[in-house]
N, CA and C of each residue as an Amber inpcrd file, in Angstrom:
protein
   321
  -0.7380000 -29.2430000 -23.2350000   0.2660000 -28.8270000 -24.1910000
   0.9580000 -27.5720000 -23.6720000   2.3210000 -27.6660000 -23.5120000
   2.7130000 -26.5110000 -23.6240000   2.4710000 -24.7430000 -24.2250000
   2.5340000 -24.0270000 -23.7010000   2.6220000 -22.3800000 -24.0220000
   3.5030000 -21.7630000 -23.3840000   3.7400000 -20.8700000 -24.6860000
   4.5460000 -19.9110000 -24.5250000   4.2570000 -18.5580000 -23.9180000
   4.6430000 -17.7580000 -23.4750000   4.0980000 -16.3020000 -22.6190000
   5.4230000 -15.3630000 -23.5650000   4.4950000 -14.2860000 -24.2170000
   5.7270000 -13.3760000 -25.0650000   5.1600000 -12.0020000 -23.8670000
   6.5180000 -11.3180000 -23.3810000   6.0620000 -10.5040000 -22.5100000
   7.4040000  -9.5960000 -23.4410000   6.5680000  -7.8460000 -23.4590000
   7.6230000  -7.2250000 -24.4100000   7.1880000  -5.9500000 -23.6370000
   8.2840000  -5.2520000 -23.2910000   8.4420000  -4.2350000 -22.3320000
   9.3510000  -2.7530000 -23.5510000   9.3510000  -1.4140000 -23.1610000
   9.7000000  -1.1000000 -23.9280000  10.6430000  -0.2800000 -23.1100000
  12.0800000   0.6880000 -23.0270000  12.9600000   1.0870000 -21.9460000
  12.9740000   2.2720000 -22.5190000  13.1180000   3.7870000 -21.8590000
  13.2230000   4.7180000 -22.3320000  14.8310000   5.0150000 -22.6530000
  15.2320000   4.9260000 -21.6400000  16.9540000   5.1290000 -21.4020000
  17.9210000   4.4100000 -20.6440000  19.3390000   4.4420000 -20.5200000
  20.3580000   3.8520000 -19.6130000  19.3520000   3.8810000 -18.1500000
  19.1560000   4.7040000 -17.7920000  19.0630000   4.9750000 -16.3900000
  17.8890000   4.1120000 -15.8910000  16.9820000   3.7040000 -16.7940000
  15.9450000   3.5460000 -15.8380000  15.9910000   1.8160000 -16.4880000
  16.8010000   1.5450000 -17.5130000  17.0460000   0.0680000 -17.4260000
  18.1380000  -0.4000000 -17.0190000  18.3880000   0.3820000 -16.0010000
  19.5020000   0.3590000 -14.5670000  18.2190000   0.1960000 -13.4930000
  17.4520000   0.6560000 -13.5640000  16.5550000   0.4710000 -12.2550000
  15.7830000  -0.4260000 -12.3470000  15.2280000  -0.9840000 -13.7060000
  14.4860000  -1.9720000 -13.6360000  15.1790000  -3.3950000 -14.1840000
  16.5740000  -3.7760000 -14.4000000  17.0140000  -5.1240000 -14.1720000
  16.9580000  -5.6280000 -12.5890000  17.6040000  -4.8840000 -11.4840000
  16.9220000  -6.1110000 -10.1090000  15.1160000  -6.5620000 -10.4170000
  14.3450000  -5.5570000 -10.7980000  12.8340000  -6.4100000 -11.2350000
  12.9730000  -7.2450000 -11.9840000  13.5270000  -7.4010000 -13.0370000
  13.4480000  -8.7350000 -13.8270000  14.1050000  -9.8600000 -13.4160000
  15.2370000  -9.4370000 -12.5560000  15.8400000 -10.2480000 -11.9780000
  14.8320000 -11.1990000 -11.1100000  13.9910000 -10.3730000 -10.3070000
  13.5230000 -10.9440000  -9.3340000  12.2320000 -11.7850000  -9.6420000
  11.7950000 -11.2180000 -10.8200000  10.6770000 -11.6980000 -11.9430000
  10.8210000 -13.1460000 -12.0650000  12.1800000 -12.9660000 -13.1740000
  12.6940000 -14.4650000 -13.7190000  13.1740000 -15.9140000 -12.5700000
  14.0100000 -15.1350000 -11.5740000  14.3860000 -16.0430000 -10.2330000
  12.8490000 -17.0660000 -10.0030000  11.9210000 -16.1610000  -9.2320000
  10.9190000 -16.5710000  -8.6500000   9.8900000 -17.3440000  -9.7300000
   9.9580000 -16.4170000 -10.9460000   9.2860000 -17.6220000 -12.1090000
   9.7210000 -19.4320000 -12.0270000  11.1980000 -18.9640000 -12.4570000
  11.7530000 -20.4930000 -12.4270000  11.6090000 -21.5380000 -11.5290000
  10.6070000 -21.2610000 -10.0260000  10.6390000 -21.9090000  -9.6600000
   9.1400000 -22.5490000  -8.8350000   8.8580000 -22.1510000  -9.9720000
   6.8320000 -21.8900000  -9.8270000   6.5830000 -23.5760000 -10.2270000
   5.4490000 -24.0940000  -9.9220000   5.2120000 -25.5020000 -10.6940000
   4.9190000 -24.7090000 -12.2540000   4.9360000 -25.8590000 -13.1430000
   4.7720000 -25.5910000 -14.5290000   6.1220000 -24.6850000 -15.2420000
   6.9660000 -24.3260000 -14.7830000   7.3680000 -23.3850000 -15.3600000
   8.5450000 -24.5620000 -16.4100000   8.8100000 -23.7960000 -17.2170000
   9.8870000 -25.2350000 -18.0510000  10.9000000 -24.1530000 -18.5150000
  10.9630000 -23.1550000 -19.2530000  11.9440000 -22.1860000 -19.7190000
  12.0650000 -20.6720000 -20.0370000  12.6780000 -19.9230000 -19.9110000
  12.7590000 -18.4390000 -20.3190000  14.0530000 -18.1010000 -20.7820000
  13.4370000 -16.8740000 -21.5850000  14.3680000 -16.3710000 -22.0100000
  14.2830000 -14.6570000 -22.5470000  15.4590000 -13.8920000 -22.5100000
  14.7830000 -12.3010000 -22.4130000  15.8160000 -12.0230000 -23.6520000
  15.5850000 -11.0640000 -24.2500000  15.9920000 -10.4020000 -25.7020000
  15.9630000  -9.2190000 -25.8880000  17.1460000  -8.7610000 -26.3290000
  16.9470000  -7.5140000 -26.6900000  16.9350000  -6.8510000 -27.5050000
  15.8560000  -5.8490000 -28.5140000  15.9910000  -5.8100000 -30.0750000
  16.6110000  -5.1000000 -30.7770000  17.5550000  -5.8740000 -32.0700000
  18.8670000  -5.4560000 -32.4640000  18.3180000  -4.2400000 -33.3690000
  17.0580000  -3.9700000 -33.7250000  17.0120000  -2.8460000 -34.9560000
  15.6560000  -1.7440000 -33.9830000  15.5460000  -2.1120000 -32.8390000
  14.5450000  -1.1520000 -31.9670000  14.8880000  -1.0270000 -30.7590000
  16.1670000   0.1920000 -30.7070000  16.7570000   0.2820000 -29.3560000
  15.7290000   0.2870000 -28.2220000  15.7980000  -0.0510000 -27.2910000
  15.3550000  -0.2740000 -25.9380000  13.7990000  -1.1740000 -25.6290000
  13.5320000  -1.7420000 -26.7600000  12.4190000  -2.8290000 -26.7650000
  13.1910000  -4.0490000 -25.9190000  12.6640000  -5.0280000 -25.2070000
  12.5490000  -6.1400000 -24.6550000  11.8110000  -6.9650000 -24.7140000
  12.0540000  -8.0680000 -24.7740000  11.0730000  -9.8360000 -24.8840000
  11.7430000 -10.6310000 -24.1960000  10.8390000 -11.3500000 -23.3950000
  10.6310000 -12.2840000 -22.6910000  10.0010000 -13.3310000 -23.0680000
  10.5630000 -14.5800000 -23.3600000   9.8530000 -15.5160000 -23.5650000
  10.2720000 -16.7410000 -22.7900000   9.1170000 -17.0730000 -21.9890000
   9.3290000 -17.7900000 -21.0440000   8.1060000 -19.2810000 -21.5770000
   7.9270000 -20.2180000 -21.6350000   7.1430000 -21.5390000 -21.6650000
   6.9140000 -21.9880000 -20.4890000   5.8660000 -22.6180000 -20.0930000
   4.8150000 -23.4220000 -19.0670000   4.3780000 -24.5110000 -19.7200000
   4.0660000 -25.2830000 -18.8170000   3.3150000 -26.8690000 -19.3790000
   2.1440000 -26.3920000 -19.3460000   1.4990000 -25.5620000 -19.0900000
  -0.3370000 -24.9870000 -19.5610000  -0.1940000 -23.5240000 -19.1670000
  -1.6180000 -23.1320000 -19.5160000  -1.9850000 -22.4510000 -19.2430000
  -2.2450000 -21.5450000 -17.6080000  -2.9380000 -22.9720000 -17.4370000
  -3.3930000 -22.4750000 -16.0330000  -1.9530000 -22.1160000 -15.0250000
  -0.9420000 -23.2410000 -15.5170000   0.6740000 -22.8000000 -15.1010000
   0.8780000 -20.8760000 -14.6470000   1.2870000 -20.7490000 -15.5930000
   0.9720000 -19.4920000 -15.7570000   0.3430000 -18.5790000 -15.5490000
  -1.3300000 -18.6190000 -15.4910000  -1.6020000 -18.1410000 -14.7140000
  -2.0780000 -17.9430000 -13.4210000  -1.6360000 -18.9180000 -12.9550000
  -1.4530000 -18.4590000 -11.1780000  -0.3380000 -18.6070000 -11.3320000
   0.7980000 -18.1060000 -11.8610000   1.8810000 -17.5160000 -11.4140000
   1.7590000 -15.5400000 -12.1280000   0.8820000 -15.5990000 -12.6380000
   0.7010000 -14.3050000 -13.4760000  -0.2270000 -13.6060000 -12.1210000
  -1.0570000 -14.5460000 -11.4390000  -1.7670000 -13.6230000 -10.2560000
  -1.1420000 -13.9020000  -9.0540000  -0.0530000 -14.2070000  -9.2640000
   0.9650000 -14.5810000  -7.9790000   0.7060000 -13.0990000  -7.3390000
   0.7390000 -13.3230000  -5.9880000   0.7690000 -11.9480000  -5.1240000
   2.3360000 -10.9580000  -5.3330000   2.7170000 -11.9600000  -5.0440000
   4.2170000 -11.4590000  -5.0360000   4.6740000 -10.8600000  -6.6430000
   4.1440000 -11.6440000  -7.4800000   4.6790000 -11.1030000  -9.0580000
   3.8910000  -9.9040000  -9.4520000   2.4100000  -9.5120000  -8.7640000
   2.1130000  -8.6650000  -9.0660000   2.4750000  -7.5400000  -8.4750000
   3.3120000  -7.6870000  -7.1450000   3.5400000  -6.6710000  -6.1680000
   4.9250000  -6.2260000  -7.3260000   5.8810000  -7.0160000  -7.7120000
   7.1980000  -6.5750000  -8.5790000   6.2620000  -5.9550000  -9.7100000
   5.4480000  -6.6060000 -10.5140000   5.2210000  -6.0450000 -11.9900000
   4.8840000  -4.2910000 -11.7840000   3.9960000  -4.3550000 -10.6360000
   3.8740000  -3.2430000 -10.6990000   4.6110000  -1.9920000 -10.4040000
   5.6340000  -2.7600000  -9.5150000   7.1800000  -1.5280000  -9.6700000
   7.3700000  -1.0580000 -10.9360000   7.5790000  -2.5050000 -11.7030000
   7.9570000  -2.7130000 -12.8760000   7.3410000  -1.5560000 -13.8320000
   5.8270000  -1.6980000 -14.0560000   5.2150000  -0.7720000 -14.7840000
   5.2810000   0.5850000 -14.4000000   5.4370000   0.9770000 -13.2340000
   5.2550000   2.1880000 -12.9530000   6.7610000   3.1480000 -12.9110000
   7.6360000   2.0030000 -12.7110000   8.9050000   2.8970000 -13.4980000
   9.1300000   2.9350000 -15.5020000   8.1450000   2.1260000 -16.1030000
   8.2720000   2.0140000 -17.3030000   7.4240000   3.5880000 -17.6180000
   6.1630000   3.3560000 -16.6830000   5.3090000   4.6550000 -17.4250000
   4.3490000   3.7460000 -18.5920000   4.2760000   2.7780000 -18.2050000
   3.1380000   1.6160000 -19.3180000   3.2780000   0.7140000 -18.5330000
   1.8930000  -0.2660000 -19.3110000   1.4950000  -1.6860000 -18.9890000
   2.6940000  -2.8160000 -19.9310000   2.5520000  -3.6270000 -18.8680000
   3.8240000  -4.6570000 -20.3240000   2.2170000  -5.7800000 -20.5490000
   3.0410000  -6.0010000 -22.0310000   2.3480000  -6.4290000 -22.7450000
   2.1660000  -7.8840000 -22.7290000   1.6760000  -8.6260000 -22.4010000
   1.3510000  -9.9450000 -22.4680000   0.4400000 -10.7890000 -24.0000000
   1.3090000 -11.5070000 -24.2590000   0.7140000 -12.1710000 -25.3830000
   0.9280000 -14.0590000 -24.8060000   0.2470000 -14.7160000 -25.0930000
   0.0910000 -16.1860000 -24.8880000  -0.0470000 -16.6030000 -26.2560000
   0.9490000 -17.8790000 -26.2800000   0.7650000 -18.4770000 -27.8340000
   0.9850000 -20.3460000 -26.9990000   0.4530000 -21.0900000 -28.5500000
   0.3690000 -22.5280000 -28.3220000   1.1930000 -22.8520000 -29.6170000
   2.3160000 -23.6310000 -29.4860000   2.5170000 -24.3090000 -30.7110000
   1.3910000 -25.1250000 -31.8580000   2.0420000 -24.5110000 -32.8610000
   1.2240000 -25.5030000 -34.0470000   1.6810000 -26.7570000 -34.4220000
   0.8500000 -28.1800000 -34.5070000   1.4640000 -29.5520000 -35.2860000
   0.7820000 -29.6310000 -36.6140000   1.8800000 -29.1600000 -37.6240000
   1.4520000 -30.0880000 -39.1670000   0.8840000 -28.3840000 -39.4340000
   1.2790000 -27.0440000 -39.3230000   1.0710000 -26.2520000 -40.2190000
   0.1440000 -25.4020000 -39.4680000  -0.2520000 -24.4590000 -40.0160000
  -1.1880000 -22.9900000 -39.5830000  -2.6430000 -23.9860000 -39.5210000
  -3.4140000 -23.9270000 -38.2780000  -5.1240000 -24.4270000 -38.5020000
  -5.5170000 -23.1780000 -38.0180000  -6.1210000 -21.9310000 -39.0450000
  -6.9850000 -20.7080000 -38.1710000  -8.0010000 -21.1860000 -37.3650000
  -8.0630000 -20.5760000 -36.2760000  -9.2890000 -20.6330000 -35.4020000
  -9.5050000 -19.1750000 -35.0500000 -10.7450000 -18.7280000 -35.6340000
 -11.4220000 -17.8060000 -35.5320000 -12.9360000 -17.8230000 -35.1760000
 -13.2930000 -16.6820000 -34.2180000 -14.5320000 -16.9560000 -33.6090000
 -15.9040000 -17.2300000 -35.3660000 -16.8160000 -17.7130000 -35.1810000
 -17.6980000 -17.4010000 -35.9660000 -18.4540000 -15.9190000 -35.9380000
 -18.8450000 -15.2660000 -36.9280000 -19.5250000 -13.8430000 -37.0910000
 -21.2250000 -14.7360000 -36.6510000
């Protein structure tokens, strides 16, 4: 089954999300052309200046991640992070069929 990858980055100012679009650039290019990869898309938030999302979909999991331990994606992310001054945030989601089913560990 398909998943989604929510990746949300946060920008301090003009200047340095001048320095870090060629990284995303080079992010998204090389994503698109990974096996598994099916779509992306990046956002920018209308009521929290300089937040970013990325949402990109894979046909699995495992898709994703070996493109998440790609050599090369980790060599960019980490430009990436270290001109942010933070870690970007990675969240993984699965579509739901027929409504919310919680799955929560047992206590």
């Amino acid at each position: 089954m398909a998943v989604s990858i929510i990746i949300k980055r946060n920008v301090k100012d003009k200047e340095t999300a001048a320095q870090l679009a060629p990284f995303i650039v080079q992010l998204r290019s090389r994503a698109s052309t990974q096996p598994g990869f099916l779509t992306g898309q990046t956002f920018s938030c209308l009521d929290c200046e300089g937040e970013y999302l990325v949402i990109s979909t894979w046909n699995t999991l495992e898709d994703w991640n070996r493109w998440m331990h790609n050599e090369e994606r980790l060599s960019i992310q980490r430009k990436v992070d270290e001109l942010l001054g933070t870690k970007t945030v990675y969240r993984y989601y699965e579509p739901l069929v027929g409504g919310i089913t919680p799955c929560f560990e047992e206590e």
